[in-house]
TIRO-2110 file (N, C-alpha, C; in Angstrom, 1 decimal):
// TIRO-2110
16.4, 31.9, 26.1, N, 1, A
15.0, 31.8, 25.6, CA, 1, A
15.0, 30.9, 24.4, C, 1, A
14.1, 30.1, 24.3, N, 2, A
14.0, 29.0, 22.7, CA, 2, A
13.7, 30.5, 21.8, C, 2, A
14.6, 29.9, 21.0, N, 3, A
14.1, 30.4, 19.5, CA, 3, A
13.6, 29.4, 18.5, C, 3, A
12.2, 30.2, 17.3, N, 4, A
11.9, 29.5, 17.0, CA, 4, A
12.3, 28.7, 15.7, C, 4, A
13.7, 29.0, 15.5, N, 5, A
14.7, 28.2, 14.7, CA, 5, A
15.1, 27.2, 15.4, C, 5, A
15.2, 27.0, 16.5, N, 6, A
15.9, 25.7, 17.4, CA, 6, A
14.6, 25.2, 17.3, C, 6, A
13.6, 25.6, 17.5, N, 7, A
12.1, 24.7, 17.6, CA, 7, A
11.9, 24.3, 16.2, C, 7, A
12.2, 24.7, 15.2, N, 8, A
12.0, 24.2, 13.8, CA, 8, A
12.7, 23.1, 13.4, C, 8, A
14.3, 23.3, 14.5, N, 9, A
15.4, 22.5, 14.1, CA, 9, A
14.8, 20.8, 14.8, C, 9, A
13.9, 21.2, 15.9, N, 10, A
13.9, 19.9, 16.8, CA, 10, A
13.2, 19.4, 15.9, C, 10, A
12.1, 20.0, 15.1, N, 11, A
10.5, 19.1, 14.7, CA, 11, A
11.1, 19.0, 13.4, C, 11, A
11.9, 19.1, 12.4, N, 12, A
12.5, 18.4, 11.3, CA, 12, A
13.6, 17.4, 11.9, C, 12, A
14.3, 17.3, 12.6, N, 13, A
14.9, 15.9, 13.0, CA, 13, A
13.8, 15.1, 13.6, C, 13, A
12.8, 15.2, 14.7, N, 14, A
12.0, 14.4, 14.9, CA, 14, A
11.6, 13.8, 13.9, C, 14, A
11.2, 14.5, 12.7, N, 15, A
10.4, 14.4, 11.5, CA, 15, A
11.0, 13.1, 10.7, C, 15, A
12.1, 13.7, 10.6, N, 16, A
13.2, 12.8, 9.8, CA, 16, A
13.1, 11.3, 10.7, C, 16, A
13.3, 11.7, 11.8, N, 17, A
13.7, 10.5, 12.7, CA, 17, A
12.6, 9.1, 12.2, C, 17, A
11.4, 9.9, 12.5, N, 18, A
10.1, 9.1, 12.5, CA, 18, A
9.5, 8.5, 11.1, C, 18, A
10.0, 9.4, 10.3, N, 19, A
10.2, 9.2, 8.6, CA, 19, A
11.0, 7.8, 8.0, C, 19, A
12.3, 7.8, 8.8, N, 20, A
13.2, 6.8, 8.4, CA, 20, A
13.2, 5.5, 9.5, C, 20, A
12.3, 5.5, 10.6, N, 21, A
12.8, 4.3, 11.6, CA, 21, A
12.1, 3.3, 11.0, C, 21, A
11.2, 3.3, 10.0, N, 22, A
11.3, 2.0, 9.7, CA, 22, A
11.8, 1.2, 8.4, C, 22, A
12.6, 2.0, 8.2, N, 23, A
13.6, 1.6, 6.7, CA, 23, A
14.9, 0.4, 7.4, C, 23, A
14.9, -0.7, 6.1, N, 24, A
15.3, -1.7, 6.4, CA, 24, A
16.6, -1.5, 5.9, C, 24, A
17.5, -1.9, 6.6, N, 25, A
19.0, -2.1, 5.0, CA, 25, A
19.3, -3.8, 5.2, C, 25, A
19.7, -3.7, 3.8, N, 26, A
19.6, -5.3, 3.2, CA, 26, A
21.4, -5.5, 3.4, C, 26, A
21.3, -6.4, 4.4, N, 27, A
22.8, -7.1, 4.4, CA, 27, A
23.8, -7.3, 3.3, C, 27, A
23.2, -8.0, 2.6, N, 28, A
24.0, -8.5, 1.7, CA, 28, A
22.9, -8.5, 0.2, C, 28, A
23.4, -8.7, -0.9, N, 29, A
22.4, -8.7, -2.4, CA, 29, A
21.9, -10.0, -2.5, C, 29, A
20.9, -9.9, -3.1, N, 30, A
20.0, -10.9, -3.4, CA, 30, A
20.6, -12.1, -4.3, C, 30, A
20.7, -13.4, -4.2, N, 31, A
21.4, -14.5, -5.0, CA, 31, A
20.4, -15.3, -5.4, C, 31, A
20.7, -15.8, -6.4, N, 32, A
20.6, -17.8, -6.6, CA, 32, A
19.6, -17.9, -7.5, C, 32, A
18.3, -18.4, -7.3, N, 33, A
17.2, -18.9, -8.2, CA, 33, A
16.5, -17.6, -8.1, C, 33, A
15.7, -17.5, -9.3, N, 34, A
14.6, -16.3, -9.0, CA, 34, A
13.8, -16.7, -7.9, C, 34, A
13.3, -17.9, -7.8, N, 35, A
12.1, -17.7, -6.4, CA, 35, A
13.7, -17.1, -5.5, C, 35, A
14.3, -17.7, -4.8, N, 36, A
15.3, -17.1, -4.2, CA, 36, A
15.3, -15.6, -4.1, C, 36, A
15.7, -14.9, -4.9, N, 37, A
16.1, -13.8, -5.2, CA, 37, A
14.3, -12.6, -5.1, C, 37, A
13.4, -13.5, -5.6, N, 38, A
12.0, -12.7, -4.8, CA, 38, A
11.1, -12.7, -3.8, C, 38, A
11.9, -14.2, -2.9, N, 39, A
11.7, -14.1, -1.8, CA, 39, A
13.3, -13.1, -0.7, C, 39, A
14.0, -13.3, -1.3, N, 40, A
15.0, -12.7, -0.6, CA, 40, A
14.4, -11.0, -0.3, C, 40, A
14.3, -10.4, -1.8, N, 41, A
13.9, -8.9, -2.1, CA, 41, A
12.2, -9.1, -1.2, C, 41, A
11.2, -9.6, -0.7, N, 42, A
10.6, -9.5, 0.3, CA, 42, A
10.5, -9.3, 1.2, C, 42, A
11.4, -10.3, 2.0, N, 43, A
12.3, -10.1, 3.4, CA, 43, A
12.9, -9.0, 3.5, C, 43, A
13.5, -8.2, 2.7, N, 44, A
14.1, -6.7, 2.4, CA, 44, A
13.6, -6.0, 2.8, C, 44, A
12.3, -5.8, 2.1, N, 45, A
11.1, -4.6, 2.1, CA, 45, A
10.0, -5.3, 3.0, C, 45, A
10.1, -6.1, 3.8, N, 46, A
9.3, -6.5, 4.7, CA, 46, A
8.3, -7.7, 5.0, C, 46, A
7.9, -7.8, 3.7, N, 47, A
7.8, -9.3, 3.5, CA, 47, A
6.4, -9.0, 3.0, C, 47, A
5.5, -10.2, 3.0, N, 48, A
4.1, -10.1, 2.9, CA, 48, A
3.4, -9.7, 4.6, C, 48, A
4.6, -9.3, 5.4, N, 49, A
3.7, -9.1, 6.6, CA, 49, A
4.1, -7.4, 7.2, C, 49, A
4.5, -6.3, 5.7, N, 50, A
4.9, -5.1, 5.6, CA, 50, A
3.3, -4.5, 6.5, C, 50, A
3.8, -3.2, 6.7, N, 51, A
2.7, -2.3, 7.9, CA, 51, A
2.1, -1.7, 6.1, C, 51, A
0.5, -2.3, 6.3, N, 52, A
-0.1, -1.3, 5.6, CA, 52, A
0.6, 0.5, 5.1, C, 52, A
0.2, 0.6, 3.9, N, 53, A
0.6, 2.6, 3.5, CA, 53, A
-0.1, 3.2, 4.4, C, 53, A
-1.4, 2.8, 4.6, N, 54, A
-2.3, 3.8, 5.4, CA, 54, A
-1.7, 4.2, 7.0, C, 54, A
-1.2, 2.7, 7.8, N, 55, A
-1.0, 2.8, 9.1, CA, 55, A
0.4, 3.5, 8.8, C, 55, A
1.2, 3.6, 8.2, N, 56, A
2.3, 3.8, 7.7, CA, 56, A
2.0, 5.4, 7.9, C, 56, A
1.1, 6.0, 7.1, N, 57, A
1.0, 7.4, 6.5, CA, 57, A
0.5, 7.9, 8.6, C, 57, A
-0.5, 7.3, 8.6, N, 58, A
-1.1, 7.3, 9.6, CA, 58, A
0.0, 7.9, 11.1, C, 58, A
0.5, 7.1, 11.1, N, 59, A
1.8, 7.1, 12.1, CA, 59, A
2.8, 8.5, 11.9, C, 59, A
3.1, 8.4, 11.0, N, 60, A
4.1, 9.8, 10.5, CA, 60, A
3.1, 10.6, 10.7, C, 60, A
1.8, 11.1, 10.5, N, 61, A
0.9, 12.3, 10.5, CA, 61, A
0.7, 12.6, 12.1, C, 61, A
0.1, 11.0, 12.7, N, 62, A
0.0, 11.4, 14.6, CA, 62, A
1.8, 11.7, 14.9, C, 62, A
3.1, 11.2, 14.3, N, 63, A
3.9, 11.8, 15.0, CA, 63, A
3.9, 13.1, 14.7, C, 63, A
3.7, 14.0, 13.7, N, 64, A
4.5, 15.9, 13.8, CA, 64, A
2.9, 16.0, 13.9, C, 64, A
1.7, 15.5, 14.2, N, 65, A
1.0, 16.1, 14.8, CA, 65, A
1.5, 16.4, 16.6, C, 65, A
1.8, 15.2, 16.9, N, 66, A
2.2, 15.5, 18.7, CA, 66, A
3.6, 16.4, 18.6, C, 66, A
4.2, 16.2, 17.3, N, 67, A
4.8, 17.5, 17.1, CA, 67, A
4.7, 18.9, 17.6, C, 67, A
3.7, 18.8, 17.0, N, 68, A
3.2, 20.4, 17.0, CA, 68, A
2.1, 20.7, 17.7, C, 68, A
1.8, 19.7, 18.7, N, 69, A
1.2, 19.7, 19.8, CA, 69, A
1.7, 20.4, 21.0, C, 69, A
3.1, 19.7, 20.9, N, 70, A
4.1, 19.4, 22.0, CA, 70, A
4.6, 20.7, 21.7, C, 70, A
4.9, 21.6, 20.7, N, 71, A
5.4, 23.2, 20.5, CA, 71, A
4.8, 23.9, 21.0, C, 71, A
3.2, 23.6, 20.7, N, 72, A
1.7, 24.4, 21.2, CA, 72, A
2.3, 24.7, 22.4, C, 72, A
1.9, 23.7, 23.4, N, 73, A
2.2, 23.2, 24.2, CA, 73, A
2.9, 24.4, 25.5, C, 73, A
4.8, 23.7, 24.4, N, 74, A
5.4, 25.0, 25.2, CA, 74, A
5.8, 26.4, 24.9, C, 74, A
5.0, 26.7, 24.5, N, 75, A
4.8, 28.0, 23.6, CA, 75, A
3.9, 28.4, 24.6, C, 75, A
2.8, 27.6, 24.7, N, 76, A
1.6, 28.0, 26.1, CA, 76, A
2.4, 28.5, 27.7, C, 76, A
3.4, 27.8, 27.7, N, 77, A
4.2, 27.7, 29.1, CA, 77, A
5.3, 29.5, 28.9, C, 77, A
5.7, 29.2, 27.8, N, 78, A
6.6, 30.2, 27.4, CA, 78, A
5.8, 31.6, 27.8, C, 78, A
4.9, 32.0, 27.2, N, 79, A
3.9, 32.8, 27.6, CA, 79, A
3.5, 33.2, 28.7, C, 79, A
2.9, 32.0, 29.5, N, 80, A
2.6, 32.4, 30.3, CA, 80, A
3.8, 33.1, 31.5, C, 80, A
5.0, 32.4, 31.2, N, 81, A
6.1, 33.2, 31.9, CA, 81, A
6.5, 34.7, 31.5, C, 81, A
6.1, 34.8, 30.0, N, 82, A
6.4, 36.3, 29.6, CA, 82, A
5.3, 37.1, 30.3, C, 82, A
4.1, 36.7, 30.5, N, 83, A
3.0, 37.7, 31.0, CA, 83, A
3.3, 37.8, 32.2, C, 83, A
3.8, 36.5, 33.3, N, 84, A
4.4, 37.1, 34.7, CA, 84, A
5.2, 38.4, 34.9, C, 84, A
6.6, 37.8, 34.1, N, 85, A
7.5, 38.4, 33.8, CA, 85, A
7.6, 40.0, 33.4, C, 85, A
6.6, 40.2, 32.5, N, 86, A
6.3, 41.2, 32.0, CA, 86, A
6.3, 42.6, 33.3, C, 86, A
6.2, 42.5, 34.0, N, 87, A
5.7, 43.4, 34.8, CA, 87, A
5.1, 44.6, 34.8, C, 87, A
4.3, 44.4, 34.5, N, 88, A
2.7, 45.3, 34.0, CA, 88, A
3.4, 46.3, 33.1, C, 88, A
4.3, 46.2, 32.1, N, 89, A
4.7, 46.7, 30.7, CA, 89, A
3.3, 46.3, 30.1, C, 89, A
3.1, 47.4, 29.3, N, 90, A
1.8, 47.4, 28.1, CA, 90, A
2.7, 46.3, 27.2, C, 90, A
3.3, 46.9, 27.0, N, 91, A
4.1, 45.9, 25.7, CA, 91, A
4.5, 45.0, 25.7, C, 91, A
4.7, 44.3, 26.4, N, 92, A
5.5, 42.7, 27.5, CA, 92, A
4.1, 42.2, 27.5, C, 92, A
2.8, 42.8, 28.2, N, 93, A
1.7, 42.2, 28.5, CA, 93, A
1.5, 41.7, 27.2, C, 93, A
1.1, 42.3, 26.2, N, 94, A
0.5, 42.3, 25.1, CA, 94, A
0.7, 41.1, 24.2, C, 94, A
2.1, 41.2, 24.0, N, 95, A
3.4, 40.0, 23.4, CA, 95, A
2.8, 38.9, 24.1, C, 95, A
2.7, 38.7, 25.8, N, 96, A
2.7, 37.7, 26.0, CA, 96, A
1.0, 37.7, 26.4, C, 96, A
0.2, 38.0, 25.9, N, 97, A
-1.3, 37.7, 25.6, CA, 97, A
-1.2, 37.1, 24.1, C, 97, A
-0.3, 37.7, 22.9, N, 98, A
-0.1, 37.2, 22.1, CA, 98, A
0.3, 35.9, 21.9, C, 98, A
1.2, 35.9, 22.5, N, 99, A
1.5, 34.3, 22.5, CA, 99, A
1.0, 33.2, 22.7, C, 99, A
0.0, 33.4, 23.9, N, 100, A
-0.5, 32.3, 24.9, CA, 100, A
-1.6, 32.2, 23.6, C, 100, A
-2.6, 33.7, 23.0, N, 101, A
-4.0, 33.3, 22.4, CA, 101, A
-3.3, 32.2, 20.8, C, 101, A
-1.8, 32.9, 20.5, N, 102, A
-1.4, 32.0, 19.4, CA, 102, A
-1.4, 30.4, 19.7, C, 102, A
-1.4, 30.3, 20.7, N, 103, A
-0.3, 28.8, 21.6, CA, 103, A
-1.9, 28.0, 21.2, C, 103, A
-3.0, 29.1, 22.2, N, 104, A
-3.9, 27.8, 21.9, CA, 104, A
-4.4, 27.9, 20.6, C, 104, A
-4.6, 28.5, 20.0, N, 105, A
-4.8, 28.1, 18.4, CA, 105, A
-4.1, 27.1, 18.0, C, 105, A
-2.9, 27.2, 18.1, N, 106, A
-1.9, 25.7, 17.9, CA, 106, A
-2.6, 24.7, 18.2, C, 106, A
-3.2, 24.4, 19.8, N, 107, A
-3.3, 23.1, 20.1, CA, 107, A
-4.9, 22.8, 19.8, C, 107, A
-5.5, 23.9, 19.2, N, 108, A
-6.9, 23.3, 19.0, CA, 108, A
-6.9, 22.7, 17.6, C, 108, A
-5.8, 24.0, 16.5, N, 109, A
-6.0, 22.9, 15.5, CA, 109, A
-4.5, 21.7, 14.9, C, 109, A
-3.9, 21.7, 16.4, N, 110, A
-3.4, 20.3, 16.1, CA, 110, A
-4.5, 18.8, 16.4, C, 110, A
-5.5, 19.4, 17.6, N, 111, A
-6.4, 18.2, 18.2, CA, 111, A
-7.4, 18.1, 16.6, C, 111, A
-8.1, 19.3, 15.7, N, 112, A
-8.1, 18.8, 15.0, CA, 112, A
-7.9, 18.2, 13.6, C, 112, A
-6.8, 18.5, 13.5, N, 113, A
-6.2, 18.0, 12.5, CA, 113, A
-5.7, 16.6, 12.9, C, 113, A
-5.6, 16.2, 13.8, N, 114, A
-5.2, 14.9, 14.7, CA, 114, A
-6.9, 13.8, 14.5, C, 114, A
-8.1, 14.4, 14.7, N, 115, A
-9.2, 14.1, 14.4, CA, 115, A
-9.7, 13.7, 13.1, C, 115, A
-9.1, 14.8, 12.2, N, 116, A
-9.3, 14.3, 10.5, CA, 116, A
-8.7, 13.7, 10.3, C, 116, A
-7.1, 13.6, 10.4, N, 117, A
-6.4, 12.9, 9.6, CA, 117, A
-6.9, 11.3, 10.2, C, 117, A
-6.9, 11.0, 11.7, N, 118, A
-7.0, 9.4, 11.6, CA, 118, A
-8.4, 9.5, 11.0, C, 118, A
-9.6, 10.2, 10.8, N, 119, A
-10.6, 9.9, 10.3, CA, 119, A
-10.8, 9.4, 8.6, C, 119, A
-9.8, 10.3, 8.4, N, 120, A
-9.5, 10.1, 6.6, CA, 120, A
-8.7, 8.7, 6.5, C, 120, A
-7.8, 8.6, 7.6, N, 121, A
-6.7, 7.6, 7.6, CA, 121, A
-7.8, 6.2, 7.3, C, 121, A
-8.6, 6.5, 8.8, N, 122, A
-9.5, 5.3, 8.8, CA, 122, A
-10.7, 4.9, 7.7, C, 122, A
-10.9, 5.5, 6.7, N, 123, A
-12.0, 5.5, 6.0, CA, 123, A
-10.8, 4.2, 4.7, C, 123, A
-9.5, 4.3, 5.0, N, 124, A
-8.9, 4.0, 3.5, CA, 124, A
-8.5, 2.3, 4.1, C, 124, A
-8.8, 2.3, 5.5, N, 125, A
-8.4, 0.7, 6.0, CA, 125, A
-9.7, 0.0, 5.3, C, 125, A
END
């Protein structure tokens, strides 16, 4: 069965993942003339053609949002196997009515939290 430490462990590596893929490393150190050396440190950090903070912020928030979508999700599935499974145990049923009504609370307020954030996102473009 998932536990929800392995499920914590996947959505902080995803996290991390999505956090750092767009970090650049600079080959070699910056030389020569100052224009040189502040155009070089541009090219570094991206240049004058870097992703906006907003789409930037934007991006990381829709990833561990489908994050925790995607948990909702199978958390909903998980459930619904426990209520099969259950075999008309009061206590099996119950757990797994628990789960499924938790699951969708998950995914209603990851849809809206997924709705504000690009709305707040979008108000700062």
């Amino acid at each position: 069965m998932i536990s929800v430490s392995s499920v914590k462990k996947v959505i902080y590596g995803a996290s991390m993942a999505a956090t750092f893929a767009g970090v650049k490393v600079l080959a070699a150190p910056c030389t020569g003339t100052p224009q040189e050396i502040a155009q070089c440190s541009l090219d570094a950090v991206g240049g004058t053609d870097a992703t906006p903070l907003a789409e930037q912020i934007a991006l990381i928030i829709n990833v561990l949002i489908g994050l925790v979508a995607t948990a909702a999700v199978i958390m909903l599935v998980i459930g619904g196997f426990r209520y099969v499974f259950s075999g008309g145990d009061e206590k099996g049923t119950k757990a797994a009515k628990d789960t499924i009504l938790y699951a969708i609370i998950g995914i209603v307020v990851a849809i809206l939290a997924f709705s504000i954030a690009n709305f707040v996102v979008g108000n700062f473009e």
